[in-house]
N, C-alpha and C positions, 0 to 999 in steps of 0.2 A: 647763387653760389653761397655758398657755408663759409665766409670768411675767417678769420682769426681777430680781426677787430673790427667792430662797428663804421660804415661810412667810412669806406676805403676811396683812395683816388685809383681810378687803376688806368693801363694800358695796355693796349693790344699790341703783342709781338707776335711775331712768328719768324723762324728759322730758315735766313738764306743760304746758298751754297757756300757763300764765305765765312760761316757760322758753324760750317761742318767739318771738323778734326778726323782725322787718321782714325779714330774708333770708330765713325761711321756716326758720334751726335753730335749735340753741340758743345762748342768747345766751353771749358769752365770761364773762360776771361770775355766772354758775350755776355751771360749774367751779370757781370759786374758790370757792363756799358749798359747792359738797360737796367739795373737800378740807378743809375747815373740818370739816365734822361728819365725814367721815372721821376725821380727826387726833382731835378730841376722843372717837368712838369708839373708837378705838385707846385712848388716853388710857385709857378708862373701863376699855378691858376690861384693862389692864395694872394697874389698881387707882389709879389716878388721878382723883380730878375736879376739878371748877371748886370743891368746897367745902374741897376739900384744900388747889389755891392760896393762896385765899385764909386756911384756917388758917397756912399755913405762910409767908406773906406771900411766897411767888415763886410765878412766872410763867416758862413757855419761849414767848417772844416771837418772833414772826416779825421777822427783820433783811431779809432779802429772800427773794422769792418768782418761781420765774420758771416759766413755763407753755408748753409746745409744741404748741401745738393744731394736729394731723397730718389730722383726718380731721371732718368737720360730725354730726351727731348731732341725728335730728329727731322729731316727736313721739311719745310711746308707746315708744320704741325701748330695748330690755330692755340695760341697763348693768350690768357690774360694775367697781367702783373700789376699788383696793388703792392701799394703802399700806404703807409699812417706815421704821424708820426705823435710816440705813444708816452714820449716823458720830455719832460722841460722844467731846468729851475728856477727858470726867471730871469737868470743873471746869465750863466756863459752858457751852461750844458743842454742838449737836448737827443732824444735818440728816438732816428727812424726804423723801422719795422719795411721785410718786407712778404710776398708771399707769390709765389708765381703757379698755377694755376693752369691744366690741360682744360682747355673748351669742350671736349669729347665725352669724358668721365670725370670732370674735377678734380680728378687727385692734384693732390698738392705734390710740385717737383724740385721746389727750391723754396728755403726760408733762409729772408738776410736780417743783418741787425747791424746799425752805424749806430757808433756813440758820436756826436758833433760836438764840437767846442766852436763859439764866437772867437773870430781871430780877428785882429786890426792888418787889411790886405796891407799895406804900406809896408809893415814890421815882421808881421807875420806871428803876433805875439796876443795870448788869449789876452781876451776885452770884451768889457760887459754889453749884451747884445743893445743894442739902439730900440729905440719906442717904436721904429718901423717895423722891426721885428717883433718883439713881442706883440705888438697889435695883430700880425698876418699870422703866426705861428702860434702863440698858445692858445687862442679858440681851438684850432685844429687838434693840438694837442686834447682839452679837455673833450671834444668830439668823439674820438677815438677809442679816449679810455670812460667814454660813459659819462665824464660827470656831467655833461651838460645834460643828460636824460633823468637823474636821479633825483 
């Protein structure tokens, strides 16, 4: 498939009965749970989890999240969902990308975009991300946007 960024992580979803709304697709608030378990898969397979956060008292916090829902998606229907994540400053910010994707004909049916802030879970107050992070996330980051090929 014809991604939107190089070296995507993706996942395979498809549309349960519980996934399906009064219009007859899927409801808009499914997409936002699977780019939730997307993100945290990414997360996981860059060597990251939810027990790490928490050792390490930070958090990459969603600041905002915005979603373009291009195309309906209805039950049974074979999905793949990437995601990248395409900017990082080093210090607190980073923003994941997403792109989700009909198996059938490719079209693209939804693009998301989080801006993330490092947050201290304790306080809940931005803090500059830990060495853990940087080390598992901005490779990924230069991946995505190419520069590690240039």
């Amino acid at each position: 498939m014809d991604w939107d960024y190089p070296h995507p992580f993706t996942l395979p979803v498809t549309p349960q009965p519980g996934d399906i709304d009064g219009l007859n697709h899927t409801n808009n608030a499914v997409y936002v749970r699977w780019c939730e378990q997307a993100g945290w898969a990414h997360s996981h397979q860059l060597g990251l989890t939810l027990d790490d956060y928490r050792r390490l008292d930070r958090a990459m916090a969603i600041r905002r999240g915005d979603y373009d829902y291009l195309l309906p998606t209805v039950l049974g229907e074979a999905l793949l969902l990437s995601t990248w994540l395409t900017a990082g400053d080093g210090k607190l910010a980073m923003e994941r990308r997403f792109q989700l994707r009909r198996e059938s004909d490719g079209a693209t049916v939804l693009r998301g975009r989080w801006d993330l802030v490092c947050i201290e879970i304790a306080s809940g107050r931005p803090r500059r991300m830990p060495a853990e992070f940087l080390d598992a996330y901005m490779p990924a980051v230069a991946l995505a946007t190419g520069a590690a090929e240039a």
